[in-house]
C-alpha positions as CSV (number, residue, x, y, z in Angstrom):
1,X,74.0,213.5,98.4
2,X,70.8,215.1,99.6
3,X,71.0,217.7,102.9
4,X,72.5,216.8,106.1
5,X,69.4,216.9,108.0
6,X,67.6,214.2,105.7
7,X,70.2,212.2,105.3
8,X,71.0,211.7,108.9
9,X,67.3,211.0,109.5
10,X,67.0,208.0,107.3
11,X,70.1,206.9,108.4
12,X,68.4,206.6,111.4
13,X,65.1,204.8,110.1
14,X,66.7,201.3,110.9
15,X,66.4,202.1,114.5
16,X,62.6,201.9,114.2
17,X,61.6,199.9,112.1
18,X,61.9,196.8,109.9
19,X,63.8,194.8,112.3
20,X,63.0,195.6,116.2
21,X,62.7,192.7,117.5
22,X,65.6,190.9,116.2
23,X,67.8,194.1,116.9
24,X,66.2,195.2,119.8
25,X,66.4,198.5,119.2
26,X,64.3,201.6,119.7
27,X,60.7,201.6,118.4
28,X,59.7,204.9,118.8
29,X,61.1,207.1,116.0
30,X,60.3,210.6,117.6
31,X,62.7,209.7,120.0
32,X,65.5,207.5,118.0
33,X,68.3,210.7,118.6
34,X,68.1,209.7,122.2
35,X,69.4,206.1,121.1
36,X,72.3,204.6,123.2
37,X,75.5,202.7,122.1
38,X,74.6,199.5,123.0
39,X,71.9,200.5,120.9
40,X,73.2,201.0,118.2
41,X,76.3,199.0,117.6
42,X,74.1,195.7,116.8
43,X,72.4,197.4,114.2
44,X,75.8,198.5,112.6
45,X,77.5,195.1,113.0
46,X,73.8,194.2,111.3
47,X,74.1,196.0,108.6
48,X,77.9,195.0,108.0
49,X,76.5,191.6,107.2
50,X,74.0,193.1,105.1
51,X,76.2,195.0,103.3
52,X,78.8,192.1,102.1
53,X,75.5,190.5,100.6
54,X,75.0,193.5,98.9
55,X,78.1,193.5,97.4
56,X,78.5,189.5,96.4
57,X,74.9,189.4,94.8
58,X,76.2,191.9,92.1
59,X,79.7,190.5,91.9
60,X,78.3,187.0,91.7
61,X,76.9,187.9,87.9
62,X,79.1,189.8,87.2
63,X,82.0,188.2,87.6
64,X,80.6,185.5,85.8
65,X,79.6,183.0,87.7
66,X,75.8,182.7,87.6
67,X,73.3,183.7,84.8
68,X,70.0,184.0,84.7
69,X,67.1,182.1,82.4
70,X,66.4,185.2,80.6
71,X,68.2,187.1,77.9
72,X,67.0,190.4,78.0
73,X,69.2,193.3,77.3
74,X,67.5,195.7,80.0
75,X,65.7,195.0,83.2
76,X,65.8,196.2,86.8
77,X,69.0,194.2,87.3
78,X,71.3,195.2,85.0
79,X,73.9,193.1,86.5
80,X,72.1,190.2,85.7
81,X,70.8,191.0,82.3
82,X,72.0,193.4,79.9
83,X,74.9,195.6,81.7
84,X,72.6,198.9,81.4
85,X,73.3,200.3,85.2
86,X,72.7,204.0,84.1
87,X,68.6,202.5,84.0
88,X,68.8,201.3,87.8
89,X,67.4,203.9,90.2
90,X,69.5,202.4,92.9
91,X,72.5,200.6,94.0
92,X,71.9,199.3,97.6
93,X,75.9,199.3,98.5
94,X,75.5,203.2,98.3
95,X,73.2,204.1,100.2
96,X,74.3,201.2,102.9
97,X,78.0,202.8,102.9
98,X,76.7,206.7,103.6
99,X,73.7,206.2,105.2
100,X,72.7,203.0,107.3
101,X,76.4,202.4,108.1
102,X,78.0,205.8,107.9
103,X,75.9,208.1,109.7
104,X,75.0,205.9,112.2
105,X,79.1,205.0,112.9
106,X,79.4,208.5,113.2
107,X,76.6,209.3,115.8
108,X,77.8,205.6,117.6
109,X,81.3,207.4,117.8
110,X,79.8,210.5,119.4
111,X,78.5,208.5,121.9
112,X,81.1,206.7,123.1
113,X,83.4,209.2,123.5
114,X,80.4,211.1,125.1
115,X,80.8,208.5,127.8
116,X,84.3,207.2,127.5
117,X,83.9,204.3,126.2
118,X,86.4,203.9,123.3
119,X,85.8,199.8,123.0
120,X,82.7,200.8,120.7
121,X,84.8,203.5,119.2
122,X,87.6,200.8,117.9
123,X,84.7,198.5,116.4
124,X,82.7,201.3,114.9
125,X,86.0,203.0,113.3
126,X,86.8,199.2,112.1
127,X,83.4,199.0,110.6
128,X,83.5,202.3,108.7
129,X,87.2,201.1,107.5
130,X,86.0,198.2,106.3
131,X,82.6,199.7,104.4
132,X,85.1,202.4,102.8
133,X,87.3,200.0,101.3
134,X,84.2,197.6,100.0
135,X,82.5,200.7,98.6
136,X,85.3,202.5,96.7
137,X,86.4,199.4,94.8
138,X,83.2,198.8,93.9
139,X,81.9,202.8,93.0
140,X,85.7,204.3,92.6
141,X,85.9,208.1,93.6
142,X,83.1,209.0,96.2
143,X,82.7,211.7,98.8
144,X,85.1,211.2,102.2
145,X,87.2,214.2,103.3
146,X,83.7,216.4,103.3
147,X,81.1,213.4,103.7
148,X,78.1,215.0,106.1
149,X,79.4,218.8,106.1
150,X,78.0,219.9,103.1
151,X,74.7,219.3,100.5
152,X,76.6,218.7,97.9
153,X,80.3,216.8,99.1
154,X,83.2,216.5,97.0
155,X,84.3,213.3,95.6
156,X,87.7,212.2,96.7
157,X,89.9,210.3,94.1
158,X,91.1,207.1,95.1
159,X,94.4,207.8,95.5
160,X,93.0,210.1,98.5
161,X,90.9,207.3,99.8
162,X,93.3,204.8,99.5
163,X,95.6,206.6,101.6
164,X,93.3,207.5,104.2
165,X,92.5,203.7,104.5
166,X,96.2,202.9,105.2
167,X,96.8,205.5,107.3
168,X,93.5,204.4,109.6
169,X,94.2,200.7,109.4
170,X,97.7,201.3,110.7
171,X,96.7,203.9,113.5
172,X,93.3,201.3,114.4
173,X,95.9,198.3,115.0
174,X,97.9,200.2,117.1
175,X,94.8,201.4,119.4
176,X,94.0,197.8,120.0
177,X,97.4,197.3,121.3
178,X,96.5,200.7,123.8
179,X,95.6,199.3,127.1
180,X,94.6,203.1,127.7
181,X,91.6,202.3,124.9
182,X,91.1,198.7,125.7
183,X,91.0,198.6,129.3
184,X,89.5,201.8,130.1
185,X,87.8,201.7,133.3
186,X,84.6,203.8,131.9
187,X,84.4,200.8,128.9
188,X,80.9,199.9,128.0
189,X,80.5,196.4,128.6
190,X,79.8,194.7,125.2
191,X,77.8,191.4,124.9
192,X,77.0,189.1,122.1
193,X,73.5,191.2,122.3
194,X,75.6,194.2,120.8
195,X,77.6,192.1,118.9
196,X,75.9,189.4,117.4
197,X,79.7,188.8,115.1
198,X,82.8,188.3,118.3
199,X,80.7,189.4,121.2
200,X,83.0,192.6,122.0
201,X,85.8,190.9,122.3
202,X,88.5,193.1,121.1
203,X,91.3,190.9,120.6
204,X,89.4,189.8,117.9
205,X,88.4,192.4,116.4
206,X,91.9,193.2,115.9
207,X,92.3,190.6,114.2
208,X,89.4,191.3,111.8
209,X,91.2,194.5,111.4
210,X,94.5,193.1,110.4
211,X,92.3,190.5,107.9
212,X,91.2,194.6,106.3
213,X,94.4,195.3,106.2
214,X,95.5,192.4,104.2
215,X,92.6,192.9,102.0
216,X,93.8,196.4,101.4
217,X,97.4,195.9,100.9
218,X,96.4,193.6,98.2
219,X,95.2,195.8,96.0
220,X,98.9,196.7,94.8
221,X,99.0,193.1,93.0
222,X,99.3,193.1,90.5
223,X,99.1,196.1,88.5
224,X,99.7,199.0,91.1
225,X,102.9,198.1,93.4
226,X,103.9,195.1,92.4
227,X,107.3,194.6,94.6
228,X,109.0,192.2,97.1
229,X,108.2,194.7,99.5
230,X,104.8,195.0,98.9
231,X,104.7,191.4,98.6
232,X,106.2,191.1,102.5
233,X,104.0,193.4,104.0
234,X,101.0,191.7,102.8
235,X,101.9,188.5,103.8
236,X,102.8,190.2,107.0
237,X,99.5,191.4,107.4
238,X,97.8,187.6,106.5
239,X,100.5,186.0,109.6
240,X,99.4,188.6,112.0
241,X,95.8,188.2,111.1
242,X,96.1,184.3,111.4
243,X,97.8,184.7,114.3
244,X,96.7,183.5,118.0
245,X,93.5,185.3,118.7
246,X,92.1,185.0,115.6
247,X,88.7,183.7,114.5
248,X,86.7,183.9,111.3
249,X,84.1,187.2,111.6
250,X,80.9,185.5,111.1
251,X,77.4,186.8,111.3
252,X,74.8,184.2,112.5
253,X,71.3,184.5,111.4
254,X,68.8,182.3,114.1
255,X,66.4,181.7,111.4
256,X,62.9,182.5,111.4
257,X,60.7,185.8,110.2
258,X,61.7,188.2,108.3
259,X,65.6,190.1,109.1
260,X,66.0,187.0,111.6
261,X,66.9,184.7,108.0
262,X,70.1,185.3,105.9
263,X,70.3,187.1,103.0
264,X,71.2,184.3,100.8
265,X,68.9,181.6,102.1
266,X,65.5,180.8,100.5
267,X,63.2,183.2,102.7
268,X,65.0,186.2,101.0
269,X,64.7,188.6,103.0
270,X,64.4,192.3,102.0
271,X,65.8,194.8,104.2
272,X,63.8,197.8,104.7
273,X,62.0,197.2,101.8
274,X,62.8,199.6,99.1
275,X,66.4,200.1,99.6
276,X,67.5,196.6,99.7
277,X,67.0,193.4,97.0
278,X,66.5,189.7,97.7
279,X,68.4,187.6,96.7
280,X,68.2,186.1,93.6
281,X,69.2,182.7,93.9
282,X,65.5,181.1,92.7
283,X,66.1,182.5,89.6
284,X,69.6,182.2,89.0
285,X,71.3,179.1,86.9
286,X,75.5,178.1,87.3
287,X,77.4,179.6,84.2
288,X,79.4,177.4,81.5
289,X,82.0,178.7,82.7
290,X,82.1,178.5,86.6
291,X,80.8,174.7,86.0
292,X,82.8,173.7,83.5
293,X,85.8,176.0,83.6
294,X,86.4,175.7,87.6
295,X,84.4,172.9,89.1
296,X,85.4,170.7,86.1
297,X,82.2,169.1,85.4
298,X,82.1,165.9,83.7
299,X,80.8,165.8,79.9
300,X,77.5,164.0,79.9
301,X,78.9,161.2,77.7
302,X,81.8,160.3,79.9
303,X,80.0,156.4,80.7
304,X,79.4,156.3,84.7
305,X,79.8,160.1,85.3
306,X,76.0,160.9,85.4
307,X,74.7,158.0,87.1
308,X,72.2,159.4,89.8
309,X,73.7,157.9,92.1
310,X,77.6,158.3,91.3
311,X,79.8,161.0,93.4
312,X,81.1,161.4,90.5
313,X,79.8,164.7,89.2
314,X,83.1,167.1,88.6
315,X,86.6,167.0,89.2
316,X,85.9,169.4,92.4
317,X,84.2,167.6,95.0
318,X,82.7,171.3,96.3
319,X,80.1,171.4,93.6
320,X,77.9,168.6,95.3
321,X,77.7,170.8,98.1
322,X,77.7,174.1,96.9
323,X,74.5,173.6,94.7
324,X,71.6,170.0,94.1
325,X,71.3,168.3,90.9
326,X,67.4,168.8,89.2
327,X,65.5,166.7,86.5
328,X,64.8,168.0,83.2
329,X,62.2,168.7,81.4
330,X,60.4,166.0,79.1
331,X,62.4,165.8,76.2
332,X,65.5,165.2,78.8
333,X,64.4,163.7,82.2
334,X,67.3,163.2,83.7
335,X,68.7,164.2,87.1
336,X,71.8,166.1,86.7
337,X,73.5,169.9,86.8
338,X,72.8,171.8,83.7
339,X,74.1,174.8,82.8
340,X,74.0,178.0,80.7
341,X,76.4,180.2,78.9
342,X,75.8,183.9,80.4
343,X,72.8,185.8,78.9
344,X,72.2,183.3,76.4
345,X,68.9,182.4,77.5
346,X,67.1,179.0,78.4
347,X,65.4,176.9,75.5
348,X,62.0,176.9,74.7
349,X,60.6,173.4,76.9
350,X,63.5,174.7,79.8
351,X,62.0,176.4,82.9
352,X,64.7,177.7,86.0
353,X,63.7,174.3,88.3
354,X,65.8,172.6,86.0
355,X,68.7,173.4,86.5
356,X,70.7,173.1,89.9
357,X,68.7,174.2,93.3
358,X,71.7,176.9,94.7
359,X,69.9,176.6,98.2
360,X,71.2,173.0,98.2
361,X,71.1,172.1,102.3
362,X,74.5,171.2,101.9
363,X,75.9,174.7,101.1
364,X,75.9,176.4,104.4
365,X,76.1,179.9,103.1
366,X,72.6,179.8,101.6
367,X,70.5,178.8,104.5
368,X,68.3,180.7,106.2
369,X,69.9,180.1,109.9
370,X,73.3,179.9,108.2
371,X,75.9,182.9,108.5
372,X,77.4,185.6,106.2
373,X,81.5,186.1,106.7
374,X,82.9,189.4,106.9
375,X,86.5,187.8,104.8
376,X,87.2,184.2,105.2
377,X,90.5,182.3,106.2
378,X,90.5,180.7,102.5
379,X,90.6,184.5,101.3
380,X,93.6,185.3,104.1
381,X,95.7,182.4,102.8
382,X,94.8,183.1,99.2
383,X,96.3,186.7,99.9
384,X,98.9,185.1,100.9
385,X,99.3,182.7,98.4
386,X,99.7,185.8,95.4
387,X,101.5,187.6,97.1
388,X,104.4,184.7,97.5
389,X,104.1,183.5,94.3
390,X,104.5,187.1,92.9
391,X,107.8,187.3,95.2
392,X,109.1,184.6,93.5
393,X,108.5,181.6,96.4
394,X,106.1,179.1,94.8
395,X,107.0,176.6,97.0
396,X,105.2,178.8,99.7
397,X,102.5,179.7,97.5
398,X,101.1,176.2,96.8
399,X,101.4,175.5,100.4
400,X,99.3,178.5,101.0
401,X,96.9,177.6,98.1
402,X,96.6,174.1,99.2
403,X,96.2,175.1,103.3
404,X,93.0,177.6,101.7
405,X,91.5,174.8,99.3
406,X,91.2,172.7,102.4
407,X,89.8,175.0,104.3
408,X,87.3,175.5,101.8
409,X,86.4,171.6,101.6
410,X,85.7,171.9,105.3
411,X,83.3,174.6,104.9
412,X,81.3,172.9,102.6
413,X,81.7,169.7,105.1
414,X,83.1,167.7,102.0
415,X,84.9,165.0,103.5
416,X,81.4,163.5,105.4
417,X,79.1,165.0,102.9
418,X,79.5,163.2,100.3
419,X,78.9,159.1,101.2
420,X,75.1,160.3,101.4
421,X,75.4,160.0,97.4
422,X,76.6,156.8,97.3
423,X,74.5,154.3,95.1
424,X,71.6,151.7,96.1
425,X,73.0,148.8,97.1
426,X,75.6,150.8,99.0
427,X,78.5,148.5,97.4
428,X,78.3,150.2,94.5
429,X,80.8,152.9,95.6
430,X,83.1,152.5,99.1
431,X,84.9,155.3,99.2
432,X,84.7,158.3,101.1
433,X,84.1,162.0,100.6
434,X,88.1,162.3,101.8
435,X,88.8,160.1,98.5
436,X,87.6,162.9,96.3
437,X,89.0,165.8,98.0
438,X,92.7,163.4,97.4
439,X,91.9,163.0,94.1
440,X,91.4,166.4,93.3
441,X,94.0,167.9,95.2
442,X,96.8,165.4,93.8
443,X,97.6,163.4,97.3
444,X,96.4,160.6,96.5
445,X,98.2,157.4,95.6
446,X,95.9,155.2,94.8
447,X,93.4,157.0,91.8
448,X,92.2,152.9,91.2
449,X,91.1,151.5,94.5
450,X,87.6,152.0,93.4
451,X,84.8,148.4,93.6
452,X,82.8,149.0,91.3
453,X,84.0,147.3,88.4
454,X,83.4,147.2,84.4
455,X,83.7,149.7,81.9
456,X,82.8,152.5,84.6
457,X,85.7,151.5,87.1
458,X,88.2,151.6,83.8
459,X,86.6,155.2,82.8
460,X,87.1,156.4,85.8
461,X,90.2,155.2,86.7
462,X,91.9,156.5,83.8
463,X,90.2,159.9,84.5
464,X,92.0,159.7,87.7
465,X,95.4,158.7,86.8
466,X,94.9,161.5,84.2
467,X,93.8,164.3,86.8
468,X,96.7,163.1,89.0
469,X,99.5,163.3,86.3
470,X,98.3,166.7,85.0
471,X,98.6,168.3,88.0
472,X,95.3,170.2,86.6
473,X,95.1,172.0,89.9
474,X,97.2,171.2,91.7
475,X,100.7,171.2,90.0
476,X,103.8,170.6,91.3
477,X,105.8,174.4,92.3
478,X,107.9,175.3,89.5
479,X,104.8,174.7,87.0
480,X,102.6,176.6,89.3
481,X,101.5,180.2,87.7
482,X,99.5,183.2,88.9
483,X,95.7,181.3,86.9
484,X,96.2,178.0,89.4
485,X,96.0,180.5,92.6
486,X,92.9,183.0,91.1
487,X,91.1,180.1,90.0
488,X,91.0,178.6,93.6
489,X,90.0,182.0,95.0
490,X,87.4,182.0,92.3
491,X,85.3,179.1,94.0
492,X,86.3,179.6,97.2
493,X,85.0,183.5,97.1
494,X,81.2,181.7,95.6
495,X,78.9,184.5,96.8
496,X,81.7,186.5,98.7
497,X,82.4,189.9,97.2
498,X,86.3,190.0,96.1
499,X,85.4,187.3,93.3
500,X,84.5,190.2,91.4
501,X,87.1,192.3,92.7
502,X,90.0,189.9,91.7
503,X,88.5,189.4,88.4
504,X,88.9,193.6,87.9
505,X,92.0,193.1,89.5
506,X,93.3,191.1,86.5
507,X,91.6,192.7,84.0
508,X,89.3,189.8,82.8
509,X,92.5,187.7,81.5
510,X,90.9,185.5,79.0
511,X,91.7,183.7,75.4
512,X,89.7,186.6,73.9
513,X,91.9,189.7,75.1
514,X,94.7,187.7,75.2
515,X,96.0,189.4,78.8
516,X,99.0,187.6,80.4
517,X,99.9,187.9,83.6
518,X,103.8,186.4,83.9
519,X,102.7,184.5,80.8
520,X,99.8,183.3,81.9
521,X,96.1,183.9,80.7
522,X,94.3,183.9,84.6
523,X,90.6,182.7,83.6
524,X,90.8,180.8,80.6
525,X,87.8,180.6,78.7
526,X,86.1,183.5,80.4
527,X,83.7,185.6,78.1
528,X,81.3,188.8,77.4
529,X,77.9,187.9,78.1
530,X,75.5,187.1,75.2
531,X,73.1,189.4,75.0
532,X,74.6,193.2,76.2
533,X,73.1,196.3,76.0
534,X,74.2,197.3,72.5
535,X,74.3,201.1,72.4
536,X,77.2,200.3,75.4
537,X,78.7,197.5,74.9
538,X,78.5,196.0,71.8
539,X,80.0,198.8,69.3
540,X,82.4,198.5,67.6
541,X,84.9,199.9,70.1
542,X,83.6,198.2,72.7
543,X,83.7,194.5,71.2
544,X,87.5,195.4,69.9
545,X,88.8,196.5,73.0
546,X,86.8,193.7,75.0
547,X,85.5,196.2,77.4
548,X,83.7,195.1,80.7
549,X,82.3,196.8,83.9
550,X,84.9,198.0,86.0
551,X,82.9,200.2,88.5
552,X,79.2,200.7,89.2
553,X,78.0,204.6,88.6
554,X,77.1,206.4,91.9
555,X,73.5,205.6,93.4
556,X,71.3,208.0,90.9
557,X,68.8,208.1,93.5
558,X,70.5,210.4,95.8
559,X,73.7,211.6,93.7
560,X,72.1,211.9,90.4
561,X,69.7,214.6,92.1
562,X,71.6,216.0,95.4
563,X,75.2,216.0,94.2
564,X,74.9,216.5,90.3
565,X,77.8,218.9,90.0
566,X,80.7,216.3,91.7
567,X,79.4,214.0,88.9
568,X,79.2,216.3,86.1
569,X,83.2,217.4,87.3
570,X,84.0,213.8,86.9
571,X,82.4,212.8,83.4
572,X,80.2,210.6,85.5
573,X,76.8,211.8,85.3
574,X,74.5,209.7,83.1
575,X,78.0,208.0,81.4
576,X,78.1,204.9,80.2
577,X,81.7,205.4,79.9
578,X,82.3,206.1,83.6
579,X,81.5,202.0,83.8
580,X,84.4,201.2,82.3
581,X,86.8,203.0,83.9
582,X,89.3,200.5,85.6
583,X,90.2,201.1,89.4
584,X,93.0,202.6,90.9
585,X,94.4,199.0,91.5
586,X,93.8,197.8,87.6
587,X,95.6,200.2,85.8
């Protein structure tokens, strides 16, 4: 990390510029150290938002789930391409972590106690507890015991970090239960202004804090502490959180220019310019696997799947919303979702507008008014869902698993979305969005009370009475295992960091490594990208022992030149190998 002085100043470059008038902040940077609280706690709770983008537009790729047109081994996104990180110049999450969220949390903090006001102290201590625990399972060791007191920190292990995390959730969630810090007379009144996310209401932001905790406690699945009571006090943690008082942490974006549009919508914002990326959803195309695997797309020579028309796209109902069908190119016309294996590259006639638009209008995660979410409620029950089944209560774990799979269908509106896709004349299809969602989740009784008739009707009642019977997704409790749970979480974390993060977690199960988790391969089918950087990741050693990323390397930017030594004591510096060094939490 470079000197104290600089990086307290760019830490503070936010403050002025980029954004003022959404923020409404100070514009003049000679004077931004005179900068107030109710300054700067909305450009922190800003920059929270910004920060779980940053982390979900990595883990999206590389957990996976989208590809890109190209095939190139190298590029300036090595998520996306090739796996060669050491070649980036910058990993946004970094510098977001230390500088625009840490040093800023830290002067916020000096503030408030300056004036007695420990309401902003509780939300900026929140903040900074939940940026550590984002940024060390995605980067591993980093500095924290000396962060800001010298030029070149020392990098805590994880084992260090971890326990500092624990130790502050548990201290934080008592302080929101001290009247003495929550009612304080000399409290800075906070407004929706400051806090664009609850509005300074405390009593949620406890809860938020309890959701971190969850989040946190989770790690020990399954590889680290996996016990019953490990298992209760995360599932603890997910009832308190869901508990009276609660409310998902959401960060609205008004729409309009620049910072005023989400990150994932189709305006792309870039924040501050240099030290941020758009997104890349223009260019990005749905894996093989996430629509085949685990939205169950229908084969294009099923008869009366891939009507224009038809609802009937995949055996999960989501995908209509989450992405928009496109027409191909000449030699194939039609409308549909198309596809590509990771890194494998599009054919020849193929350009990116024909596969799926992933700013659909009906997804609203990707719109430009639409709202990031610091951890969802599907996520909370999903928690809970693992860490039931792993305590040996299935019963509770599907119940948990199917309470967060509806959940999920609401966000994406599923149940009054999709009648808009019914055919020309309208009596082609009758039934109802709801139907699907039944279907798919095994409730309902009738899988043939369709009108259309004909060969289609027959096709697709069979594929019904099939999907039923199986129990595919939803089985009944004693054939329910650990892949039925982390495949749900799968879709429902689409674009949220922890899909990546629970892939790690289980070590890539797949066919190919053959990892079982209680006798179960978790995410059957999953596979190395075509196309890796070879001197990495396709020796001999590395295609035999089916290595993956596990961690990013440290942003070369500012470590690589101000903090060489922490990285050389590590093995890190310029090391490929440091990539694949699992987590704390995998091994």
């Amino acid at each position: 990390m470079n000197k104290l002085k600089y990086l307290f100043l760019v830490a503070l470059l936010p403050l002025c510029v980029g954004c003022e008038d959404f923020l409404d902040i100070n514009k003049d940077p000679d004077s931004s150290t005179s900068s107030t609280v109710d300054q700067m706690l909305p450009v922190v709770v800003f920059y929270t938002a910004q920060q779980n983008y940053d982390h979900a537009e990595y883990g999206v790729y590389l957990s996976q789930c989208l590809t890109t047109g190209g095939r190139s081994q190298t590029g300036a996104y090595a998520y996306k391409s090739g796996w060669d990180f050491p070649s980036m110049n910058r990993h946004p999450q970094w510098r977001r972590h230390f500088f625009d969220l840490g040093a800023n949390l830290n002067e916020l903090i000096k503030l408030a106690e300056k004036i007695e006001s420990p309401n902003y102290i509780l939300i900026a201590r929140t903040i900074r507890l939940a940026s550590t625990l984002i940024t060390t399972d995605a980067f591993g060791e980093m500095p924290l015991s000396e962060v800001y007191k010298s030029v070149s920190p020392k990098y805590d292990s994880q084992e260090e970090i971890y326990q500092w995390m624990m130790t502050e959730a548990d201290e934080l969630i008592a302080l929101y239960d001290n009247p003495e810090w929550t009612e304080k007379p000399t409290n800075k009144k906070i407004t929706i202004k400051q806090d664009r996310i609850f509005g300074g209401d405390l009593v949620k932001w406890k809860h938020y804090t309890l959701a971190v905790k969850a989040r946190l406690l989770l790690r020990k699945l399954p590889n680290w502490d996996n016990t019953p009571a490990s298992c209760d006090a995360i599932i603890a943690a997910v009832d308190a959180a869901l508990g009276a008082g609660w409310e998902e942490p959401r960060y609205y974006y008004p729409g309009g220019p620049g910072e005023k549009n989400c990150p994932w919508g189709d305006t792309r914002p870039i924040i501050n310019g240099w030290e941020s990326r758009s997104n890349l959803l223009n260019e990005a195309i749905p894996s093989q696997y996430f629509m085949k695997e685990m939205l169950g797309l229908y084969d294009d020579d099923e008869p009366g799947f891939n009507d224009p028309k038809s609802v009937w796209k995949a055996e999960d109902p989501r995908l209509l919303a989450m992405m928009a069908m496109r027409s191909g190119p000449t030699e194939d016309p039609t409308v549909k979702y198309r596809y590509l294996e990771n890194n494998i590259g599009m054919g020849v006639s193929y350009k990116v507008t024909h596969y799926p638009d992933l700013y659909a209008k009906t997804n609203p995660l990707t719109q430009n008014n639409g709202y990031v979410p610091l951890i969802t409620e599907e996520e909370l029950l999903l928690i809970k869902a693992e860490a039931l089944y792993w305590k040996n209560d299935k019963v509770g774990a599907l119940a948990a698993m199917k309470e967060a799979v509806d959940k999920s269908m609401d966000r994406y509106d599923v149940d009054h979305l999709l009648p808009q896709y019914k055919g020309n004349p309208p009596t082609l299809y009758t039934h109802s969005g709801k139907y699907l969602r039944q279907i798919y989740m095994g409730t309902y009784t009738k899988a043939g009370d369709i009108t259309q008739a004909g060969a289609a009707k027959t096709q697709r009642q069979n594929k019904n009475d099939k999907l039923l019977a199986d129990g595919k997704y939803f089985p009944t409790a004693d054939k329910l295992t650990i892949g039925h749970i982390m495949r749900q979480k799968y879709v429902c974390m689409y674009l949220q960091p922890e899909q990546w993060t629970d892939v790690r977690r289980y070590k890539y199960s797949n066919n190919i490594n053959q990892i079982q988790y209680d006798g179960t391969i978790v995410y059957p089918k999953l596979r190395r990208p075509y196309n890796l950087y070879t001197p990495y990741w396709m020796t001999a050693e590395a295609i035999e022992k089916q290595q993956w990323v596990q961690r990013l390397n440290a942003d070369p930017e500012t470590e690589e030149k101000y903090n060489r030594p922490e990285l050389e004591r590590l093995g890190a510096y310029k090391n490929p190998e440091w990539l694949k060094k699992p987590m704390i939490w995998a091994n």
